[in-house]
N, C-alpha and C positions, 0 to 999 in steps of 0.2 A: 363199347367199341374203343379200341386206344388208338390212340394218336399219336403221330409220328414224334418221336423225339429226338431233341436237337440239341442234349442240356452240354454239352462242348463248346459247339460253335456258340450259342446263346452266350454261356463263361466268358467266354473269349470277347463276345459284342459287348457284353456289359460292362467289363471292367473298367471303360474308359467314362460310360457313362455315370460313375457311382462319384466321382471327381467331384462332382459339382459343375461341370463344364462340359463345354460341345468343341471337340475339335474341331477347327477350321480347316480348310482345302492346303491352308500353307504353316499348320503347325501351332498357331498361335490355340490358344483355348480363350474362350469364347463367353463369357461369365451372363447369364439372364441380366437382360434390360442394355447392354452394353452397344455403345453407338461405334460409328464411322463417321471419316471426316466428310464435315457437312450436315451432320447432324442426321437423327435417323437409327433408332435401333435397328441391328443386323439380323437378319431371320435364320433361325437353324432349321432347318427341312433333314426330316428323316426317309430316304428311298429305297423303297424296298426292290428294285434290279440296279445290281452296279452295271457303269459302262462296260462295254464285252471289246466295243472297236477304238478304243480311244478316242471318243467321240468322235468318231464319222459320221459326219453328218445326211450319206448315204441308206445307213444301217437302221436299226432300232435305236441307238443312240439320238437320234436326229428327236426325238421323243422325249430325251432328258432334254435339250437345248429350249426344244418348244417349251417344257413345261416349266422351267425356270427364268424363263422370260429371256435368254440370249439370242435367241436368229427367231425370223419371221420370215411367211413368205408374200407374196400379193396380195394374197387373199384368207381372210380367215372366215369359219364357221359360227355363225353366230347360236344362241338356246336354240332355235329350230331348224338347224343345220342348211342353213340359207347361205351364199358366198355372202361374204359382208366384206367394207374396206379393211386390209391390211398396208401395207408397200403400195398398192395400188387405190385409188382413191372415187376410181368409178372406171368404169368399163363396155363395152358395144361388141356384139357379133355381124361379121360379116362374112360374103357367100355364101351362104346360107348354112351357115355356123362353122365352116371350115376354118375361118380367122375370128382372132378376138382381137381390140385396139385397149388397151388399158393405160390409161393413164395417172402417171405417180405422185405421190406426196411430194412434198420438200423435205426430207430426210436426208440424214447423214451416218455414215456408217463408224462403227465404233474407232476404227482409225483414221478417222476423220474425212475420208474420202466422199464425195456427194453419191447418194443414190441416184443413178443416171441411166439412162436407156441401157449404151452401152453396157455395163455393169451387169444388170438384171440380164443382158443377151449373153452375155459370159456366163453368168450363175445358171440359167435353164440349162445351155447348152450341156457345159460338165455335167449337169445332173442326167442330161438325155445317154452321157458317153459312161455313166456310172456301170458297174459290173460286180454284181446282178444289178439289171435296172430297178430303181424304184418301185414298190409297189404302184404307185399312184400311175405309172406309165407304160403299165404291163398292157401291150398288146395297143399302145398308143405312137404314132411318130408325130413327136414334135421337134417345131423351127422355130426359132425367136428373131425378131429386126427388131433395130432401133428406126422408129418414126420421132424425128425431129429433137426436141429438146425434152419432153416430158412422158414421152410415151414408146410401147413397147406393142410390136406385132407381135401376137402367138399364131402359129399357123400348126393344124393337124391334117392328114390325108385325108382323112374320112371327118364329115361333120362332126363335132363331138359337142352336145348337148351341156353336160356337165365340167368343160373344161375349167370355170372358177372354183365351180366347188375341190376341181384336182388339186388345182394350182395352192390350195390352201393346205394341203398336206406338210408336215414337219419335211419330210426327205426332197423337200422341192423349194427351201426356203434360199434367202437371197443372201450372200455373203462379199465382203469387198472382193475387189481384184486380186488383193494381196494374200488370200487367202487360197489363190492357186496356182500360187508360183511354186509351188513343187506339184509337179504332173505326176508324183507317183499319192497322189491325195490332198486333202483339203485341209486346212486350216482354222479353225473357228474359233482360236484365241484371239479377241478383239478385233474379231473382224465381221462381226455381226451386225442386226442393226436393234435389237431388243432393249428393253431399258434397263437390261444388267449382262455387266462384262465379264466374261469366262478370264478368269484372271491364273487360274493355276489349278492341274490336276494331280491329286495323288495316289495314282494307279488305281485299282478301282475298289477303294476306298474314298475318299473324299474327293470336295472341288470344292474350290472359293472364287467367289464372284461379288463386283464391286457395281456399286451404282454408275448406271449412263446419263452423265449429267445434261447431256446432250441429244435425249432419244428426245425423237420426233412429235411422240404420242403425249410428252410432258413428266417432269424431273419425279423420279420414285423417292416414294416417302422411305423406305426403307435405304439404309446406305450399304446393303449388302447383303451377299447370302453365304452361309456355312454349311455345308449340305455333308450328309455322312451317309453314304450307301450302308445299307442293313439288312441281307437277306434272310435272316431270322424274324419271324412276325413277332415272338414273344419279346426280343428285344426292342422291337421297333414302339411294340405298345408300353414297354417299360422307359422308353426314354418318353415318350407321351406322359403318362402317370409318375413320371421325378421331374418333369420339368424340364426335363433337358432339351426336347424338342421343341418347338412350335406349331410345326406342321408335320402331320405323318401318314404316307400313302399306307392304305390297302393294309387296316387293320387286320388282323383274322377276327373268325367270327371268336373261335373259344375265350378270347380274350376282352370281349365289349362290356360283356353284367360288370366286370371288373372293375370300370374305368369311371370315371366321372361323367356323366350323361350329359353332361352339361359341352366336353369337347370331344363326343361325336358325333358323326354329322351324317346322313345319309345320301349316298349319290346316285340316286337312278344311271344306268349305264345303258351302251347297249353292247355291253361285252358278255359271252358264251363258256360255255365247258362243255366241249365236243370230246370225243371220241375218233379218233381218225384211224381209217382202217388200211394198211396198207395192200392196195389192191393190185399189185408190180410181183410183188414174190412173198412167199412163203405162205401158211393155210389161210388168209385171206384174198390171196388173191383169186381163190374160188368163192363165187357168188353166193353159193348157200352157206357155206360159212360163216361169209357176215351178216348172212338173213339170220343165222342161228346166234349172232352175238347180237345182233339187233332185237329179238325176240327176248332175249335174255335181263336184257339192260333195264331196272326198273328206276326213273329218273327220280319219281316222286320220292323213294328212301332217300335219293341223294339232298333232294331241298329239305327235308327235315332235319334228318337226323346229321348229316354234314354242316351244311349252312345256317341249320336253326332258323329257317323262314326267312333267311338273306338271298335268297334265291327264289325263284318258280322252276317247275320240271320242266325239263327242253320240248320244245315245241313243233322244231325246223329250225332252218339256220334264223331266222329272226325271228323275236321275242316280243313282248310286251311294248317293251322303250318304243318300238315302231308301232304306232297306235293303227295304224292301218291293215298291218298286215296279216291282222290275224281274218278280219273280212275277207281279206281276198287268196287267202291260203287254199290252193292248189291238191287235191288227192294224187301220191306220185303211183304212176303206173307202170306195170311189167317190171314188178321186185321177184326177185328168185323165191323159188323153196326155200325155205331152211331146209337143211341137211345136219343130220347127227354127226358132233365131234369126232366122237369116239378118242377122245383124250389128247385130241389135237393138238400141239406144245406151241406156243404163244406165248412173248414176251412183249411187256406192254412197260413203254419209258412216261417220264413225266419230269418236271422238275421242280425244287421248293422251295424259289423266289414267291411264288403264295402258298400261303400253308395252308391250304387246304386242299391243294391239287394230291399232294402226296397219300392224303383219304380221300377224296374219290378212289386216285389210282386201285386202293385197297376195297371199298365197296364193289367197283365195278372185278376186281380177281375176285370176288367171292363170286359175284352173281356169276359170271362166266365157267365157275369153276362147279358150280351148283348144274348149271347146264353141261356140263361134261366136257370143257376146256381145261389142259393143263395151262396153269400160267404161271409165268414171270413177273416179276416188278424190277424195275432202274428205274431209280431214282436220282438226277442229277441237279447239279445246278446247271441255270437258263446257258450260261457260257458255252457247258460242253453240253449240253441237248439238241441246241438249233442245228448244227451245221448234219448230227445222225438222221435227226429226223428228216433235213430235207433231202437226203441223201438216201432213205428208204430203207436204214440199219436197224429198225425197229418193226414188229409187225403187227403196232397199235401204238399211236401216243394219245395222253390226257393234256389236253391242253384249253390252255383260254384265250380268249380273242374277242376282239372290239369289232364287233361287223360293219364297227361306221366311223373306224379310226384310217381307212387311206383313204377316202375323199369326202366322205361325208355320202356318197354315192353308195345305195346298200347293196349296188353289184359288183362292186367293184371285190367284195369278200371271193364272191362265187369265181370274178373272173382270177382273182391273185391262189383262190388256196383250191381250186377245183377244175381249172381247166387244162391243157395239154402243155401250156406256156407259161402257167401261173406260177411265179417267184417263190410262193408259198405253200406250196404243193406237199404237205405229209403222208396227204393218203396214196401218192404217184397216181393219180386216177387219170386217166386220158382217155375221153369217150366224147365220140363224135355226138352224140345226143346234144351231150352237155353242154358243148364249146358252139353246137348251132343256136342251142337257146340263148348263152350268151349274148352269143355276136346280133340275136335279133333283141335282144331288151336294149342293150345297147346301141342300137341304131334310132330307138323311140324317142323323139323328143315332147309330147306330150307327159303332164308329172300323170295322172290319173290311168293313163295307158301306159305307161314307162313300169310302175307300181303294178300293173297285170304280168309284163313280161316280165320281171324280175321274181315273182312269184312262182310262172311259168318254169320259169330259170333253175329257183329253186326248188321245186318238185322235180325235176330230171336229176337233178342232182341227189336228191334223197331216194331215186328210184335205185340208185346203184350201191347203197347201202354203204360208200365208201365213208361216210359221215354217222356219226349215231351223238342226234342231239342229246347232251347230260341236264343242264341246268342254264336259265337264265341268269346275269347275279345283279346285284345290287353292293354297292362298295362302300365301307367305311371307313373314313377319312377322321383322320383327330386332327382339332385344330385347339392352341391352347386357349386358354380363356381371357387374355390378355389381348390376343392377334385378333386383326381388323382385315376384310377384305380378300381373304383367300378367295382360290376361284376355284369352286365350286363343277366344272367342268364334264358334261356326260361322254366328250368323245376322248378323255382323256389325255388330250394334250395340253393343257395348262394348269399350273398349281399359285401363282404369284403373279402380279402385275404391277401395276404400278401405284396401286391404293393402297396395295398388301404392306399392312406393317405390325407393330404391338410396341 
């Protein structure tokens, strides 16, 4: 099978890396073992999606900030996706979970300003007035008050069970005052409150950021960071294997035998590679059609001969990483017929910020085309893909996705990419089945019954064949052999903290 080729843009990624050095966000090059003032070698991170919104921290971007340790929000996810302390230091439900009282650290934000009631009631707010709302707040209204000197009311209309676990989402983290003094957007140059300062961006290529000597959680070993966006995997794993990185997201697989075993690292995730069928217009949004792309779809070629055993064959919207749900996985009922294509013309996007999406994309035109589908491929970058796909310009995207990267909450996938109102909606699917199951798992606050309905949830959802699970995956991460402390992270929102150094 061949594999997509990049050998241009790879040319192009590389030349800077054969230096001997890693450019910095502000120009300087960057030489292995080299400190900041204060002492502290500076970490080079290699990322494989550039920023798309100039870090708004609204967007997907909100996700580079978390992961580099610049903004935080209340609450973070701890290994077993429990709310743990962030900004917020412990917390209480009241009326019968309508309201939460959380109360904050002693923090200070990177412009020195104190993290204060206030403050935090300004950060939720903008984030409630954001446009598109946050994922973490699809089909949520929230209100925030300041109680007294150290603490913050969150109020929702309807009880919400898992509000900490939301509150801990990147697109919901807490930023100074001064960060929204322009109402046409945010700010998040030094006005975070994480242990490294967004110091300068250079379009989306680079960023440089400087230690918080001041963060709350205690002083980073590291005096900085040099981050170089790389949407090319072969380059990202050759600045790995020269030295030139430290740390580098989301190896491909073709490139692991290669590398020193010694600086890769394996990360259970619980991220996906679905198939999303657009069921709004064109030959999918007839039901036997997608029963006939559904029948078509053979997963398990995709974990082998794709992934090389980095993967399992898709199963339903969740996978293994959720150890529970394969017990209580759901038979979905009243799927259509499949129906004969008869050379049905279909064109399926994807994009190759991971290199491996762009073969799937290619395995799955075969299988479809073997079943009597004509198809298409577009192939973009993540930049110009997102705004077609949610827009319904496609009438199939290959995509991947973290089913427990907006709240830690594993319904919150179904309710962002699968119901009437969800933010994240490629398949356009709106069906009253769906959005009723929703709205009843979401109502459960028992974890054991919660985990029935969200299963519930997801069977109606796979009864409408708008979804065709591809592959579970599993991610590798290179980390050099010098570097201490990386963070290791399954929901994918953190790479560095504050141990992180070499």
């Amino acid at each position: 099978m061949t594999r997509p080729r990049h050998g241009l843009i790879a040319g192009l990624l590389l030349a800077p890396l054969l230096t001997g050095c890693f450019a910095s966000g502000d120009g300087r090059s960057v030489p292995a073992g080299s400190s900041g003032p204060g002492g502290g070698a500076r970490l080079r991170v290699a990322m494989a999606f550039p920023p798309t919104e100039n870090f708004n921290p609204y967007g997907e971007d909100a996700y580079h900030l978390s992961k580099l340790g610049v903004s935080e929000g209340l609450t973070q996810l701890d290994a077993n996706g429990i709310a743990a302390p962030a900004l917020a230091r412990s917390w209480n439900s009241e009326d019968a979970g309508r309201s939460w009282v959380f109360t904050l650290q002693d923090a200070t934000f990177q412009d020195g300003a104190a993290v204060s009631p206030d403050a935090v009631v300004t950060a939720l707010t903008r984030a409630t007035q954001a446009k598109p709302v946050p994922a973490a707040l699809a089909g949520v209204k929230l209100s925030a008050e300041a109680v007294g000197d150290h603490q913050v009311r969150v109020r929702t209309e309807a009880p919400d069970p898992v509000l900490p676990l939301r509150l801990s989402n990147p697109r919901l983290a807490v930023f100074s005052p001064n960060a929204y003094a322009n109402q046409g957007g945010v700010d998040p140059v030094g006005t975070a409150t994480g242990p490294f300062v967004l110091k300068k961006v250079t379009g989306q290529t680079a960023a440089s950021l400087d230690r918080f000597d001041g963060y709350w959680g205690g002083r980073p070993q590291a005096s900085g960071i040099d981050v170089t966006f790389i949407a090319d995997g072969t380059a990202r794993a050759n600045a790995l294997r020269t030295g030139q990185a430290d740390i580098v997201e989301s190896l491909p697989v073709s490139q692991i035998a290669s590398l020193d075993q010694r600086t890769v690292r394996e990360k259970p995730t619980a991220r996906n590679v679905v198939l999303n069928l657009n069921t709004r217009s064109g030959p999918f949004a007839d039901p036997g059609l997608r029963a006939a792309a559904r029948e078509a779809i053979d997963p398990s070629v995709l974990a082998k001969d794709v992934y090389e055993g980095y993967a399992t064959p898709g199963q339903g919207v969740y996978g293994p990483a959720l150890s529970w749900a394969a017990g209580k996985r759901v038979e979905p009922k009243g799927r259509a017929k499949a129906t004969d294509p008869h050379g049905a013309s279909v064109t399926i996007a994807t994009y190759s910020n991971r290199p491996e999406l762009p073969e799937v994309a290619q395995v799955v035109q075969q299988q479809l085309q073997k079943a009597g589908f004509t198809v298409k491929l577009e192939i973009r970058d993540l930049a110009r893909f997102d705004s077609d796909a949610l827009a319904g310009k496609f009438d199939a995207t290959v995509y991947s996705r973290n089913v427990l990267m907006d709240t830690g909450d594993p319904l919150s996938v179904l309710a962002g990419d699968y119901t009437c109102g969800g933010g994240n909606n490629q398949s356009q699917l709106c069906d009253q089945t769906v959005d009723q199951a929703v709205a009843e798992a979401a109502s459960v606050t028992d974890t054991a019954q919660r985990q029935d309905a969200v299963m519930a949830a997801e069977a109606a959802v796979l009864a409408t064949d708008a979804v065709v699970p591809l592959v579970h995956m599993k991610v590798a991460m290179g980390i050099g052999a010098s570097v201490e402390g990386a963070l290791m992270n399954p929901y994918e929102r953190l790479l560095v903290g504050t141990g992180t150094r070499r």
